[in-house]
C-alpha atoms as an extended CHARMM CRD file, in Angstrom:
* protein
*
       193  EXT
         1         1  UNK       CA            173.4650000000     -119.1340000000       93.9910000000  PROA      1               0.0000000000
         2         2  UNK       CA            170.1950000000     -117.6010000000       95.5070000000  PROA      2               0.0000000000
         3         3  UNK       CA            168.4840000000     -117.9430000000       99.1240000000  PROA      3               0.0000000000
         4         4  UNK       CA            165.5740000000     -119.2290000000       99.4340000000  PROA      4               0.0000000000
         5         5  UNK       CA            162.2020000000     -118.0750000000      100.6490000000  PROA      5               0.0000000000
         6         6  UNK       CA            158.4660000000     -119.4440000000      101.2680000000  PROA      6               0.0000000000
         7         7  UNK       CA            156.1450000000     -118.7600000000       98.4730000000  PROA      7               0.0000000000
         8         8  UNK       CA            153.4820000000     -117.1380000000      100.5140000000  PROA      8               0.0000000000
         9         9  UNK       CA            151.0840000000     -117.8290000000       97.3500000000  PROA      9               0.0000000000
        10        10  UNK       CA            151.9560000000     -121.7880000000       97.6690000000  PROA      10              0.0000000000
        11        11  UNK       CA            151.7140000000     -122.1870000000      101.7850000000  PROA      11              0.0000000000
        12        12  UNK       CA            148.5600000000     -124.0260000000      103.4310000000  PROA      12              0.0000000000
        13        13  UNK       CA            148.4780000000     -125.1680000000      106.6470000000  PROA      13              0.0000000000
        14        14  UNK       CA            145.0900000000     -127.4380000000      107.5010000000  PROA      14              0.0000000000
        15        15  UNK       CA            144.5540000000     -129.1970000000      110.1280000000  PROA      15              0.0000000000
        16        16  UNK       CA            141.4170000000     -131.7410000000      110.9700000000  PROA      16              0.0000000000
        17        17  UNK       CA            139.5450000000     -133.3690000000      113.6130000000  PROA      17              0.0000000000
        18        18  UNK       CA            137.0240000000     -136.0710000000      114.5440000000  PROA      18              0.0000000000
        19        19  UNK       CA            133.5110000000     -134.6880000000      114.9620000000  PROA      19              0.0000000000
        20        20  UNK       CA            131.2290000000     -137.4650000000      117.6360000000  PROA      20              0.0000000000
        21        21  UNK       CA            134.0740000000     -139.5660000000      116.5330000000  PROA      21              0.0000000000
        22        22  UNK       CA            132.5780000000     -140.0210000000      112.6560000000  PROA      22              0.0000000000
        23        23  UNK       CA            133.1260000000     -137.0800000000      110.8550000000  PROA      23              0.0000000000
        24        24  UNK       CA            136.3230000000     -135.2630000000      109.6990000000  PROA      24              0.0000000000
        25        25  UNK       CA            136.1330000000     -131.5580000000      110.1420000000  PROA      25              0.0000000000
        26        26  UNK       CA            139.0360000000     -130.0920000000      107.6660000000  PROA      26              0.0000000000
        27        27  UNK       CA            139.8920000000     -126.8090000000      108.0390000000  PROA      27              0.0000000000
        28        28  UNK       CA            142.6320000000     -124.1730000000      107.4140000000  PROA      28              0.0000000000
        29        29  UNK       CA            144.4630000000     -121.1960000000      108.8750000000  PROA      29              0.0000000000
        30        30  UNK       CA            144.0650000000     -117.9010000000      105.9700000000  PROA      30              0.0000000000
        31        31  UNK       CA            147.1260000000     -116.2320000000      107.0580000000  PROA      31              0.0000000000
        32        32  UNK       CA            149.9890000000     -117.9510000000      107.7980000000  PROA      32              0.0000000000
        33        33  UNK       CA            153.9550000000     -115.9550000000      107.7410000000  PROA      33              0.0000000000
        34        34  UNK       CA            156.6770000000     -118.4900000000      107.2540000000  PROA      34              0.0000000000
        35        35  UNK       CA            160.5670000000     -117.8030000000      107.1590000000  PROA      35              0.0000000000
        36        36  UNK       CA            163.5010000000     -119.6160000000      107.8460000000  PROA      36              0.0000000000
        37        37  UNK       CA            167.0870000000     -119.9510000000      107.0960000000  PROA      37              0.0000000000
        38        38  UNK       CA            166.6070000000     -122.5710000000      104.0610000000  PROA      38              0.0000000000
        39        39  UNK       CA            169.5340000000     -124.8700000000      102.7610000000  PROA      39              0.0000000000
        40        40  UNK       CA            167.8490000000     -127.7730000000      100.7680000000  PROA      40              0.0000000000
        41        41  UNK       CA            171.0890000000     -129.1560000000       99.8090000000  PROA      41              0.0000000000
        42        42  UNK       CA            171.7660000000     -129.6210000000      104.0400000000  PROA      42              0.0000000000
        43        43  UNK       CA            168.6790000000     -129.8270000000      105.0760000000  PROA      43              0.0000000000
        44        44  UNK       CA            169.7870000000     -130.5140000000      108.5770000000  PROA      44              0.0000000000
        45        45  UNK       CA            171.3880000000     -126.8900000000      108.8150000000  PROA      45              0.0000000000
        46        46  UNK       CA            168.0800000000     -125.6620000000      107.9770000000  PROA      46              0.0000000000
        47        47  UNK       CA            165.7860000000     -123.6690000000      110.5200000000  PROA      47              0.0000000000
        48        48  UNK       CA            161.9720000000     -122.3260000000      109.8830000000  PROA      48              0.0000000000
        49        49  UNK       CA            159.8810000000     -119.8080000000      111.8370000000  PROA      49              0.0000000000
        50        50  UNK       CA            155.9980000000     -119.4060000000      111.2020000000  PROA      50              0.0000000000
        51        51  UNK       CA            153.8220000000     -117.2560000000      113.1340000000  PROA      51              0.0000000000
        52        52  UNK       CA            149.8290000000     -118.2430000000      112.1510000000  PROA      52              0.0000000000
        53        53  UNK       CA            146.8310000000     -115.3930000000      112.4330000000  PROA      53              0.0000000000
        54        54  UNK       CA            144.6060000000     -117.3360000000      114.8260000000  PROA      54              0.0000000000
        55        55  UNK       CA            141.7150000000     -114.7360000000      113.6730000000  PROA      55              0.0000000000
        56        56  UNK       CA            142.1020000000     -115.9750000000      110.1500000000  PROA      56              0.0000000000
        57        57  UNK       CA            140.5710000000     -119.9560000000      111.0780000000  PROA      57              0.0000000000
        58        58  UNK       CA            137.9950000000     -121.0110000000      108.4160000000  PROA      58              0.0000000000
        59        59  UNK       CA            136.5610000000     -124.4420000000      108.5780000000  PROA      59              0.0000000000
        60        60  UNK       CA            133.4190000000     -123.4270000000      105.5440000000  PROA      60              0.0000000000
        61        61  UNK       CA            131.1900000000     -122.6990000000      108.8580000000  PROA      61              0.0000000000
        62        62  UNK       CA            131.1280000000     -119.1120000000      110.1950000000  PROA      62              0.0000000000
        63        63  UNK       CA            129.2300000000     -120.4530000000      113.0810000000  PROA      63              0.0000000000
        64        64  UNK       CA            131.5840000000     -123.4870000000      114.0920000000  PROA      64              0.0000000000
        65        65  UNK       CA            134.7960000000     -120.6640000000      112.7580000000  PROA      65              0.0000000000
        66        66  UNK       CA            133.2710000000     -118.0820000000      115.8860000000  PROA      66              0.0000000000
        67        67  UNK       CA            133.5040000000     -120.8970000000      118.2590000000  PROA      67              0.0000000000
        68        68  UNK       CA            136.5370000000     -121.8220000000      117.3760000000  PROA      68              0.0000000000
        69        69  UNK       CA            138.0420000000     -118.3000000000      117.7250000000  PROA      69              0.0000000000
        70        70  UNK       CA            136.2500000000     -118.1630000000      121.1460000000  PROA      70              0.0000000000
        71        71  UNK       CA            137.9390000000     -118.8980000000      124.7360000000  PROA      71              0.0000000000
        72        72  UNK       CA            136.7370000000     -122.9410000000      124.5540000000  PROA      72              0.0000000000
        73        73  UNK       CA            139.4830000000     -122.9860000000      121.5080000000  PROA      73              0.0000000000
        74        74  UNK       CA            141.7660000000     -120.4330000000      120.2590000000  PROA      74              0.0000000000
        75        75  UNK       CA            140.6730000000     -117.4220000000      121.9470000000  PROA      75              0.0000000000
        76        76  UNK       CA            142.1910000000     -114.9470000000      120.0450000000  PROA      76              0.0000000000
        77        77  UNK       CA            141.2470000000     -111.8260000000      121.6300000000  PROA      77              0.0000000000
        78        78  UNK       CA            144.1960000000     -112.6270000000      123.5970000000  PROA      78              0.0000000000
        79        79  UNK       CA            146.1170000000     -114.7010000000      121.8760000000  PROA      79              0.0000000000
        80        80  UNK       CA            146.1090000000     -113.6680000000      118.3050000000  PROA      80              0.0000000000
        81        81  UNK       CA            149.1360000000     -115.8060000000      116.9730000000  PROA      81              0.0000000000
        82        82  UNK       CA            150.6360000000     -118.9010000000      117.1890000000  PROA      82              0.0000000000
        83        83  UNK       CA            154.1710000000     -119.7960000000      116.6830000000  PROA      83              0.0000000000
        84        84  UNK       CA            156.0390000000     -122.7430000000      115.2720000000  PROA      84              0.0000000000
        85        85  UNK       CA            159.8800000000     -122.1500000000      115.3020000000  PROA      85              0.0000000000
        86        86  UNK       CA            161.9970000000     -125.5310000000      114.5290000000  PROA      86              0.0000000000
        87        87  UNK       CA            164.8090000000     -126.8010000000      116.7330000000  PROA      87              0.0000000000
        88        88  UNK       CA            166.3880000000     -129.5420000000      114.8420000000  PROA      88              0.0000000000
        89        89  UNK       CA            165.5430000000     -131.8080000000      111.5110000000  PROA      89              0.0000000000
        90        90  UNK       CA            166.7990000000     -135.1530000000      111.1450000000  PROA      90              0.0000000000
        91        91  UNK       CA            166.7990000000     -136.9860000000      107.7020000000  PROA      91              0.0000000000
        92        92  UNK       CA            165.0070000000     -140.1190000000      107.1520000000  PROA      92              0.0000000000
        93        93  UNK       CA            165.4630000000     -140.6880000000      103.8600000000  PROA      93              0.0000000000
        94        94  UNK       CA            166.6380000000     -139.4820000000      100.1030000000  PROA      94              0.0000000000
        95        95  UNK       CA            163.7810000000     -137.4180000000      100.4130000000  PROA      95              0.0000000000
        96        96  UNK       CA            162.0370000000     -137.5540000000      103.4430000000  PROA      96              0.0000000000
        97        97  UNK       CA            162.6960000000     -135.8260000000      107.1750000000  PROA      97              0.0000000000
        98        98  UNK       CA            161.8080000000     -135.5020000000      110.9150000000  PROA      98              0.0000000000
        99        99  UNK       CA            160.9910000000     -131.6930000000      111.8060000000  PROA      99              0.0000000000
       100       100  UNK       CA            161.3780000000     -130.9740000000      115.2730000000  PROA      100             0.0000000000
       101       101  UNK       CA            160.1550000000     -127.4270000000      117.0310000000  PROA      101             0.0000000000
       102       102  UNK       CA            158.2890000000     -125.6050000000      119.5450000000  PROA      102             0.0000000000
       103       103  UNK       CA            154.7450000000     -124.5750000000      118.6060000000  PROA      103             0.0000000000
       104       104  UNK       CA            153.2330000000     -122.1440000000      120.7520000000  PROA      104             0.0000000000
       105       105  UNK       CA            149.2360000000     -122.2690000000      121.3350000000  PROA      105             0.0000000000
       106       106  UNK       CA            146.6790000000     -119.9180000000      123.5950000000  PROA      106             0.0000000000
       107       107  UNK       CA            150.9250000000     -119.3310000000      125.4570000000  PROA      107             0.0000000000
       108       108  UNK       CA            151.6230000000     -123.2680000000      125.9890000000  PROA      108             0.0000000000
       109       109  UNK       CA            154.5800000000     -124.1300000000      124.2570000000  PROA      109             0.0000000000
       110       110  UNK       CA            155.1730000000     -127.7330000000      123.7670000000  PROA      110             0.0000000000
       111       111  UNK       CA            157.9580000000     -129.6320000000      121.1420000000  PROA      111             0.0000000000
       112       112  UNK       CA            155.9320000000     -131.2770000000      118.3720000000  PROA      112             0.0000000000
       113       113  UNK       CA            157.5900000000     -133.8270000000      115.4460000000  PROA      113             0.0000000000
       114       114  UNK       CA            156.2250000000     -133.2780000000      111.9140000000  PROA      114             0.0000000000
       115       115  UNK       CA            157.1370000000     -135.9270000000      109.2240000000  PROA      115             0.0000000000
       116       116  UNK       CA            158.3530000000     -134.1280000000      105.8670000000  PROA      116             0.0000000000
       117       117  UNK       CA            158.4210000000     -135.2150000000      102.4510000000  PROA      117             0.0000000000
       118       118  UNK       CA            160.2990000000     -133.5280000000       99.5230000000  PROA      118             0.0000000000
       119       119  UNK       CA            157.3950000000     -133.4830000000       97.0830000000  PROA      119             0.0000000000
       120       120  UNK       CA            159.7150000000     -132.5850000000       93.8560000000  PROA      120             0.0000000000
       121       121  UNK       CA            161.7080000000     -129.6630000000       92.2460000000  PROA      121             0.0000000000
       122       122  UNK       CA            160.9010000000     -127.5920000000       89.3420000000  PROA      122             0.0000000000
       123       123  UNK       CA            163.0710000000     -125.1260000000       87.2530000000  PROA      123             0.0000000000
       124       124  UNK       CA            161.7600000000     -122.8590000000       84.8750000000  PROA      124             0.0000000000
       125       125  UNK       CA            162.4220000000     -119.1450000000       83.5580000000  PROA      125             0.0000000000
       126       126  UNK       CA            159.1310000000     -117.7740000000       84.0780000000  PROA      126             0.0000000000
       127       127  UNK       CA            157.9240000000     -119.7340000000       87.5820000000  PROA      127             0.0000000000
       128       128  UNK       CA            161.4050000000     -119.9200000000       89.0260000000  PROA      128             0.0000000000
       129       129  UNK       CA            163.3640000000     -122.6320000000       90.6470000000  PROA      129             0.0000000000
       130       130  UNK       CA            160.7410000000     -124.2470000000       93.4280000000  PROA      130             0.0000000000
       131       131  UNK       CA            161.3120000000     -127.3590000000       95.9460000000  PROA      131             0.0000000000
       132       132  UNK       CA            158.0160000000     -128.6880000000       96.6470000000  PROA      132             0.0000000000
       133       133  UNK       CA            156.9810000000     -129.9280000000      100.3830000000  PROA      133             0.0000000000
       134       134  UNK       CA            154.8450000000     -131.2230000000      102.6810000000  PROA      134             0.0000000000
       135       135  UNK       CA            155.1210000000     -132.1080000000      106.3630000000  PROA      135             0.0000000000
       136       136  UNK       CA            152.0960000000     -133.7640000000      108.4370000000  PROA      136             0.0000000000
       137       137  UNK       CA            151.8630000000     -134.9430000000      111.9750000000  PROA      137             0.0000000000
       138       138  UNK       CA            149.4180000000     -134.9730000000      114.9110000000  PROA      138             0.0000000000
       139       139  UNK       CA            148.8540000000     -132.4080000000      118.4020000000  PROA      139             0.0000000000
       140       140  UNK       CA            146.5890000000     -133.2620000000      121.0880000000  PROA      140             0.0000000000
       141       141  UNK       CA            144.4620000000     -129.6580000000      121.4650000000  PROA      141             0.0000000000
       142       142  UNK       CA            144.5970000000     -129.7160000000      125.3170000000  PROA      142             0.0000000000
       143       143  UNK       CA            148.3750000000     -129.7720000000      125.6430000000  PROA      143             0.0000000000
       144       144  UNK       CA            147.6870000000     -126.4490000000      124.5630000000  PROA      144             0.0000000000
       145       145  UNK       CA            144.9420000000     -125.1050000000      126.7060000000  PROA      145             0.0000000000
       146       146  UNK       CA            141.8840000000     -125.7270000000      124.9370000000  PROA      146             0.0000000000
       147       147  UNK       CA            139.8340000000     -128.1190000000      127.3740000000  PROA      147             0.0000000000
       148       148  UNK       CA            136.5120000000     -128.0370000000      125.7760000000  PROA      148             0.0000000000
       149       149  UNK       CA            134.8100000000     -131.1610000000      126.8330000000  PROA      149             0.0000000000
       150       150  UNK       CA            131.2740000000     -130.8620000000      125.6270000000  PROA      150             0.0000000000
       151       151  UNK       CA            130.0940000000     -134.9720000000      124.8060000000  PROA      151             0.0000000000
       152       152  UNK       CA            126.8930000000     -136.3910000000      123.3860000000  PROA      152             0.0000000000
       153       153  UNK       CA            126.2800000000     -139.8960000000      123.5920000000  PROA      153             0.0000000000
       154       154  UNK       CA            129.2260000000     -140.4690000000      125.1910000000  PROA      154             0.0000000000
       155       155  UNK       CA            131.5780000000     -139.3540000000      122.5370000000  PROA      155             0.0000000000
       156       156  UNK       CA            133.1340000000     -136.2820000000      122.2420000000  PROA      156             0.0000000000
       157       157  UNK       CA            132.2160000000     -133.2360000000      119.7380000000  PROA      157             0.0000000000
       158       158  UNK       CA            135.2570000000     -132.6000000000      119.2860000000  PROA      158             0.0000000000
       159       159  UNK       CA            138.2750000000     -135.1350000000      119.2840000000  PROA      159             0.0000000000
       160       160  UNK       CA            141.4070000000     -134.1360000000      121.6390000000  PROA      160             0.0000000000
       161       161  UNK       CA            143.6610000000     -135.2440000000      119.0160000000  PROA      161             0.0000000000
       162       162  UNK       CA            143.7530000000     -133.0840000000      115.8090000000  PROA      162             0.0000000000
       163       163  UNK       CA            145.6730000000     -133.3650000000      112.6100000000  PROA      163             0.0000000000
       164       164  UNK       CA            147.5960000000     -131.0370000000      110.6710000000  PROA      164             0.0000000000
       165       165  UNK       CA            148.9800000000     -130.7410000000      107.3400000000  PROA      165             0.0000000000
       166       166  UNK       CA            151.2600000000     -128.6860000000      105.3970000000  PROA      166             0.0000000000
       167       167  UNK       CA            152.2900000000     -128.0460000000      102.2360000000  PROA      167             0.0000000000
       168       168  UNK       CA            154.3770000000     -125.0710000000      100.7540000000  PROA      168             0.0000000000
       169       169  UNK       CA            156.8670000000     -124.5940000000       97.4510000000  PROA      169             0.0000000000
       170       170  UNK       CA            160.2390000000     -122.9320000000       98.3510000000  PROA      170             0.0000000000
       171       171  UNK       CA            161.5720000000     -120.1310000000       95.7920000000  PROA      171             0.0000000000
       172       172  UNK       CA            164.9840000000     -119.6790000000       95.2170000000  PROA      172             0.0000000000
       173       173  UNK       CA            165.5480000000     -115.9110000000       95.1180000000  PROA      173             0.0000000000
       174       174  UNK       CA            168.4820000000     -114.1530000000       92.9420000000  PROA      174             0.0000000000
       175       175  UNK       CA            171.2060000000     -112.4360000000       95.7310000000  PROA      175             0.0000000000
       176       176  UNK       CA            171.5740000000     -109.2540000000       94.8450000000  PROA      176             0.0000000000
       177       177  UNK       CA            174.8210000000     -107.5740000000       93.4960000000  PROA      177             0.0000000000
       178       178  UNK       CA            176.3130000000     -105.9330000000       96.1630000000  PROA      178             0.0000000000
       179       179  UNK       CA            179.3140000000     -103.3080000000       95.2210000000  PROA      179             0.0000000000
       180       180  UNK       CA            182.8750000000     -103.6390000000       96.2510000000  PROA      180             0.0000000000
       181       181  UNK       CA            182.2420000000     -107.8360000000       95.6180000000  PROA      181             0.0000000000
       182       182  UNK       CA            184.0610000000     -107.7130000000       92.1150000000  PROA      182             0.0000000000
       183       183  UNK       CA            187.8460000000     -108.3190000000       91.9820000000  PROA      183             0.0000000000
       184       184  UNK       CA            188.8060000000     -105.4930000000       90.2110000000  PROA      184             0.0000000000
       185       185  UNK       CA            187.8010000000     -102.7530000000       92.8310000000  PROA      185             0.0000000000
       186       186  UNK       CA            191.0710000000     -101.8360000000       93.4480000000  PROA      186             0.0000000000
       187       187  UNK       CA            192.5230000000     -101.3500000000       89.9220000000  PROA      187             0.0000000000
       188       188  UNK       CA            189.1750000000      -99.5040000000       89.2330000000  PROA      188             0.0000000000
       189       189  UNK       CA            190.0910000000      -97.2960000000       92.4110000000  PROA      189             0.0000000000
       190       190  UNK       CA            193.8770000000      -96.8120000000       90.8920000000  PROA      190             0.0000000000
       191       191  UNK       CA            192.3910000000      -95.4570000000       87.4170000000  PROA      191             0.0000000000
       192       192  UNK       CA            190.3750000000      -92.9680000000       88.6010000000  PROA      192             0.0000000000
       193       193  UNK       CA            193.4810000000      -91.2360000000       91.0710000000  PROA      193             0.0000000000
């Protein structure tokens, strides 16, 4: 039996918004650190930590990505991370979950619930045993102190309410052999007196 670890090659987190109420704006965070204490067969026992470079925003616009790292968003001259640690998961379903944690934004810290699906499982020599998730839900941007307001026509440039998505593989890792774990220490220990 291994533990088991993010992939940090097979970890996005996006996360979208309305722009004047017509157009979705994807975008996606470039560096994103995830850990956790992972137990897929009790998923409830299971706690994650992930700590997001706010610096590393990229929405395919360096113009709109500058704004977005300013104070009217993100500002992340001061804040340069944001935190998600969980604080309880409650199944749903054979394959589906509730994920329930603190997310920290800009130093406002409010609970947020993210729906998870169990996407599949693979096992193979050369890639490794993987679980395959993803986990989607919803934050409203000023519960966490970005109050930009700016409105055209009466609709806003950027919606309050802004979407996020994740998806990530879980690897199980090998444990290593630790000494003085085998049985026969002690009769070793005897032949060598």
């Amino acid at each position: 039996m291994g533990t088991w670890k993010f992939d940090p090659m097979h970890l996005q987190v996006e996360f979208s918004a309305k722009h004047l109420g017509m157009m979705t704006v994807r975008g996606h965070f470039a560096e994103v650190t995830a850990s956790g204490d992972i137990q897929p067969d009790h998923p409830e026992r299971t706690t994650v930590e992930a700590t997001i470079n706010t610096a590393s925003i990229r929405t395919h616009n360096e113009q709109r990505d500058n704004d977005l790292r300013s104070s009217n968003f993100l500002e992340i001259a001061k804040y340069p991370t944001m935190t998600f640690k969980s604080t309880k998961i409650e199944l749903v379903g054979t394959d589906k979950a509730k994920l329930t944690g603190d997310l920290t934004i800009k130093g406002n810290t409010k609970p947020v619930t993210l729906n998870v699906v169990k996407y599949g499982e693979f096992n193979d020599p050369n890639m490794g045993h993987r679980i395959g998730y993803a986990a989607e839900g919803q934050i409203n941007r000023k519960d966490f102190g970005m109050k930009f307001d700016m409105m055209l026509d009466g609709k806003f440039i950027v919606s309050n309410e802004i979407q996020i998505n994740i998806e990530g593989e879980l690897l199980e890792v090998a444990e290593p052999a630790t000494a003085g774990k085998s049985g026969n220490d002690g009769d070793a220990g005897k032949a060598t007196r």
